[in-house]
Each structure stands twice: as C-alpha cells, then as structure tokens.
C-alpha positions as CSV (number, residue, x, y, z in Angstrom):
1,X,0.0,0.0,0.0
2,X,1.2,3.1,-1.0
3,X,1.8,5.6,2.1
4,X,0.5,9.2,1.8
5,X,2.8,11.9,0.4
6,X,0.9,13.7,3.2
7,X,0.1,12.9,6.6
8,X,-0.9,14.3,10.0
9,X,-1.5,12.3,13.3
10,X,-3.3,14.1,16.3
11,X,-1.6,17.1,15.3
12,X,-2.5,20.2,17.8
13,X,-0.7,23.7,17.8
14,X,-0.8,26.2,21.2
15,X,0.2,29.9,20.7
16,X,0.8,31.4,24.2
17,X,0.1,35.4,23.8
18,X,-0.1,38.0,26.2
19,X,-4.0,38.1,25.3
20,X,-3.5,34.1,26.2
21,X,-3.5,30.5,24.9
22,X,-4.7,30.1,21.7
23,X,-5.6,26.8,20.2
24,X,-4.6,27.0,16.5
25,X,-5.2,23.5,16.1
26,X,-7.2,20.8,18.2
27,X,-6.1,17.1,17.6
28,X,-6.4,17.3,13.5
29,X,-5.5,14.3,11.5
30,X,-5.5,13.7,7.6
31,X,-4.0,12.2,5.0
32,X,-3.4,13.4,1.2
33,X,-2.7,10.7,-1.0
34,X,0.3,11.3,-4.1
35,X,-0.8,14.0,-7.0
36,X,-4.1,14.5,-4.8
37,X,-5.8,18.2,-4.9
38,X,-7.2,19.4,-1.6
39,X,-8.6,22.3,-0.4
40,X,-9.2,23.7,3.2
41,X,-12.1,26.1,3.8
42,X,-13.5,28.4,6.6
43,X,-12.7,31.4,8.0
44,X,-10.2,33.4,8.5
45,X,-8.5,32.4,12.1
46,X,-9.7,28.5,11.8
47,X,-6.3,27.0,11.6
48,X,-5.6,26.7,8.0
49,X,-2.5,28.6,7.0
50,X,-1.1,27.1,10.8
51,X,-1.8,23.6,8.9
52,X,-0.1,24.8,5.8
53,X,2.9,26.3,7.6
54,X,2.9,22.8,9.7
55,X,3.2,20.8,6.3
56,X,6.1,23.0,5.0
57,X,8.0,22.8,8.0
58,X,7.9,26.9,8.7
59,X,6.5,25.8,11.9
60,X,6.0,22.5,14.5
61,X,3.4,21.3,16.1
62,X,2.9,21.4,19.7
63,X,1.5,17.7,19.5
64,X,1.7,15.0,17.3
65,X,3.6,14.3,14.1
66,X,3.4,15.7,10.4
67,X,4.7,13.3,8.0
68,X,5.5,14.5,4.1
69,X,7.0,12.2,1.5
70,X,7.6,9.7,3.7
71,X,9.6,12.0,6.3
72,X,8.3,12.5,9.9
73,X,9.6,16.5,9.9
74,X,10.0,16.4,13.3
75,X,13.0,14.0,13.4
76,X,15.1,16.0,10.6
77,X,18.1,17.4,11.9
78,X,18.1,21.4,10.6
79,X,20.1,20.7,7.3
80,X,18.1,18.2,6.4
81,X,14.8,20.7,7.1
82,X,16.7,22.9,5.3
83,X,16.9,20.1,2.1
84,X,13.3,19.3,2.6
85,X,12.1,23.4,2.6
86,X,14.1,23.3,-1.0
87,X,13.2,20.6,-2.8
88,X,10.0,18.9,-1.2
89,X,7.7,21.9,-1.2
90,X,7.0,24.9,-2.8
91,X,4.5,27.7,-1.6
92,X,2.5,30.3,-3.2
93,X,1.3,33.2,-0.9
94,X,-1.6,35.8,-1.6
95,X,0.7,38.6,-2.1
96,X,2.6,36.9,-4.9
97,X,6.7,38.0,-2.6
98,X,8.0,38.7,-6.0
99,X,11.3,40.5,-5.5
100,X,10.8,44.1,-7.4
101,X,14.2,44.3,-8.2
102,X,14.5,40.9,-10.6
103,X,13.0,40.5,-13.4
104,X,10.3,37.7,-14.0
105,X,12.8,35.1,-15.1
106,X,15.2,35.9,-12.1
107,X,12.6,35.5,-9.7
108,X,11.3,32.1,-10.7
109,X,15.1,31.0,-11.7
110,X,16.3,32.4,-8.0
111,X,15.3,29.0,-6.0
112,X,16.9,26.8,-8.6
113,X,20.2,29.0,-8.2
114,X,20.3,28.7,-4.4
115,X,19.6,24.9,-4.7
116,X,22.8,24.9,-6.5
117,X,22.1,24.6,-10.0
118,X,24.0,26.8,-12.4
119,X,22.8,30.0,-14.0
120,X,22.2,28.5,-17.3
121,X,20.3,25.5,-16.0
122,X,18.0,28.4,-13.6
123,X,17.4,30.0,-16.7
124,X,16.6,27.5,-18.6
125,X,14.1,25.8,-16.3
126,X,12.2,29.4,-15.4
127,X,12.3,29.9,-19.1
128,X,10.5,26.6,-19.4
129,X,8.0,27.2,-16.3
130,X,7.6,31.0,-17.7
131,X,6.5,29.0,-20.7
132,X,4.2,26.5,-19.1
133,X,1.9,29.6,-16.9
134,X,1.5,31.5,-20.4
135,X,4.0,33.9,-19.4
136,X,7.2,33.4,-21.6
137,X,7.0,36.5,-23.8
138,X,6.6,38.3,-19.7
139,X,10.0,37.1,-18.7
140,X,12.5,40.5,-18.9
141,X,9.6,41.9,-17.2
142,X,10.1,43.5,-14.2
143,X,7.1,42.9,-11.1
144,X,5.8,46.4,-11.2
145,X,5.0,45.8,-14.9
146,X,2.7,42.8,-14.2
147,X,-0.9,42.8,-13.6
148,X,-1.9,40.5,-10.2
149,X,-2.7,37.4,-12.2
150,X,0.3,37.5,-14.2
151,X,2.7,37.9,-10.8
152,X,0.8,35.4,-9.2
153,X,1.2,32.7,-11.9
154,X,5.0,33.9,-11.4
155,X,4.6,32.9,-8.0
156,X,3.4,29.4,-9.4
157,X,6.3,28.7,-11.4
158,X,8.8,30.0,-9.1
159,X,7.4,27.6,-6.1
160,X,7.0,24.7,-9.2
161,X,10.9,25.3,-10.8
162,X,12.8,23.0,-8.0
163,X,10.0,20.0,-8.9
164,X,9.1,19.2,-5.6
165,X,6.0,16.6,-4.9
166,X,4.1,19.0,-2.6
167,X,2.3,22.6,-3.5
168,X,1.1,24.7,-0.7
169,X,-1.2,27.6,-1.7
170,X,-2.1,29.8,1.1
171,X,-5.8,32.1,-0.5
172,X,-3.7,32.4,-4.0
173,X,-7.0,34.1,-5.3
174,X,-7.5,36.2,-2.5
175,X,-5.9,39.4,-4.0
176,X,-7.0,38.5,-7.6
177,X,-10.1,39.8,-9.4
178,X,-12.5,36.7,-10.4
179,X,-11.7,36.5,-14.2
180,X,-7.2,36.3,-13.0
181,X,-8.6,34.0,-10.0
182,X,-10.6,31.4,-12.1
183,X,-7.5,31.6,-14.3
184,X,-5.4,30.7,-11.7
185,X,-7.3,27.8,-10.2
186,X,-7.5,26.5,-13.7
187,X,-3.7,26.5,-14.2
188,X,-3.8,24.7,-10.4
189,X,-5.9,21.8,-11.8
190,X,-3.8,21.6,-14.9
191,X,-0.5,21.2,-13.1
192,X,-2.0,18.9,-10.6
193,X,-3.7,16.5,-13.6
194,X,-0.8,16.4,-15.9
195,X,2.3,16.7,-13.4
196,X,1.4,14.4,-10.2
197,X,1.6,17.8,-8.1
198,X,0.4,16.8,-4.7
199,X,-1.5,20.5,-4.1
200,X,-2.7,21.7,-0.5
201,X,-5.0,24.8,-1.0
202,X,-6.2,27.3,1.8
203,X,-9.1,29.2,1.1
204,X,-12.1,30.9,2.5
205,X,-13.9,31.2,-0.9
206,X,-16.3,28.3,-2.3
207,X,-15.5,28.9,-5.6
208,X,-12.2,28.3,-5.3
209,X,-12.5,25.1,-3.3
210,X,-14.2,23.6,-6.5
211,X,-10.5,23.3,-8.4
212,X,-10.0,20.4,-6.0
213,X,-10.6,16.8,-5.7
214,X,-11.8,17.2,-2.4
215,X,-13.2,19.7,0.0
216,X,-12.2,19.7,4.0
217,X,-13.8,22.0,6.1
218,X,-12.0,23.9,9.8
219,X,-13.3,25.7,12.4
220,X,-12.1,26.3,15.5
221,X,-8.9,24.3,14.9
222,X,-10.7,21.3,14.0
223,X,-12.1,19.1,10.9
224,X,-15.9,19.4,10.5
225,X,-16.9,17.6,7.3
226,X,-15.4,16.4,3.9
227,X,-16.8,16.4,0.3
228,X,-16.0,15.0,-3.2
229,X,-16.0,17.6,-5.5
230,X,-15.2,17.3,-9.6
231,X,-11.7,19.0,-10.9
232,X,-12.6,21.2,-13.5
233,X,-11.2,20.2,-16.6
C-alpha cells in the first residue's frame, strides 16, 4: 500500500500570547494521497494557514507528528529541514513576494540558483516554467509591470521550478479579481492532472475550493466535514 505523500496524526498547535493561549489546532489528522488536490475552507483564524505552515516545515506542532514524502519532519536534523524546505515543497502566498528588483525570469530562476544549479540551467528551467503559466513572452519583465494574475502565476512557477511533490497555496485568489482568479485555479488543476503535483490549498472562498478533488472543512482548529467535488477540466 502506498503511504501518503501527506500525513498528520493528532496534530495540535498552542500559541501562548499575552491576550493568552490560543488553540490553532485541536487534535487534527489527515491524509493526502500522491498528486491529490485538496482544499481547506473556513474562516479566517480557523487553523488553515497554521496547517499549511505545519506541512512546509515553517512551523511544528505542539503535539503529534506531520509526516511529508515519507519524512516525519519532526526528526530531521536542521540541514536536512533545510533540504526538505528546497526541494519537497513549494509555496504560493496571496501577495505573490516577487522581488521588485528581478525581473520575471530571475525570480522564478532564484530558487533553482540557491539549490545549487548553475545560472544556465536556472534560466533554462524558469524559461520553461515561464512557458508553461502562459507567461514566456513576460519574462524580462520587471514585477511592477505585471498585472496580479500575471505575478501570481510567477509565483506558481517560481514555487513549481525545484520539482518538488508538494504545493502549498495559502488564499492564492485572494488578492485576484474573479476573471485572474478562475485563471489561476484552472492553471492549479492543470498542473496537478498532468504533473502528479500533490496541491494543499487554503481558502475561505467556495469557488475556489471547486479546483480540487476534495473539500475539508475547519473551524475552531478542528475538521468538520469532507466532500467529493469534480476538478474542473
């Protein structure tokens, strides 16, 4: 039986502030098979980017363990947290965290230089994911020039150029308008369908939550219901 390129077990996570302890999690656990699309739903403050941030290794739990091709993150040493952060996941945010100062190519090229490939070979594989989001003839194009959609699909291929298994997409439509968002979840399906991309998508918005396989819902911290939904093809 194949094991789950994603997995949590009784996973919890306690902030202590000075307004006091705040359950971020209660007890969660899930699996996400291989080159499955999920999305989490509710509302803001229900635990969803603390999941996310959980699954890329950005954060621990308090309880429990988080397990992610096959690696319990909580028993790497930092280097090889470091190795998994590089290679295993990539994340897109809302606010696209292009750097203004490269150009499009250079900032989806820049985590394939700092996993040690050479500048040709960066270039060459941005160029190529530049090419797969529709944005090649974009790619001496500096951020400011961009429209939303366009840096956000950036963001895409930037987290995509390092092929890991795992995407994590934290509300990627949340600072698009609907025509760039539909756009964007329909790139989403693509990538998951015809690359195996195991995709973990956070969102408060319905319509977004249709792009995946399957629907999980939080509140409070904790799982309320699942649902099968179609992937839009």
């Amino acid at each position: 039986m194949t094991a789950p390129m994603i997995r949590l077990v009784n996973v919890s996570k306690v902030y202590n502030s000075a307004a006091g302890r705040v359950v971020a999690l209660a007890g969660v656990s899930l699996e996400v098979a291989a080159g499955e699309f999920v999305a989490l739903m509710g509302p803001s403050g229900c635990g969803k980017s603390t999941l996310l941030h959980l699954v890329a290794a950005v954060d621990f739990p308090t309880s429990g363990e988080v397990w992610v091709d096959g690696q319990h993150l909580g028993r790497l040493t930092d280097a090889a947290l470091s190795r998994f952060r590089r290679d295993r996941v990539g994340i897109v945010y809302q606010f696209y965290n292009l750097l203004p100062t490269l150009s499009a190519w250079e900032n989806v090229a820049l985590p394939a230089i700092l996993a040690g490939g050479s500048p040709g070979e960066a270039r060459a594989r941005a160029l190529e994911w530049l090419r797969r989001v529709d944005l090649a003839q974009r790619a001496e194009h500096w951020p400011h020039e961009l429209s939303g959609g366009e840096m956000q699909r950036i963001a895409v291929a930037r987290a995509l150029v390092n092929r890991p298994p795992v995407l994590l997409a934290d509300e990627p439509t949340g600072n698009l308008d609907s025509v760039a968002g539909r756009d964007l979840l329909r790139l989403l399906a693509e990538l998951n369908i015809e690359r195996r991309v195991t995709i973990l998508l956070a969102t408060h918005s319905g319509d977004a939550a249709t792009a995946a396989g399957r629907v999980l819902q939080l509140k409070d911290g904790a799982f309320m219901a699942s649902t099968a939904t179609p992937v839009p093809r």
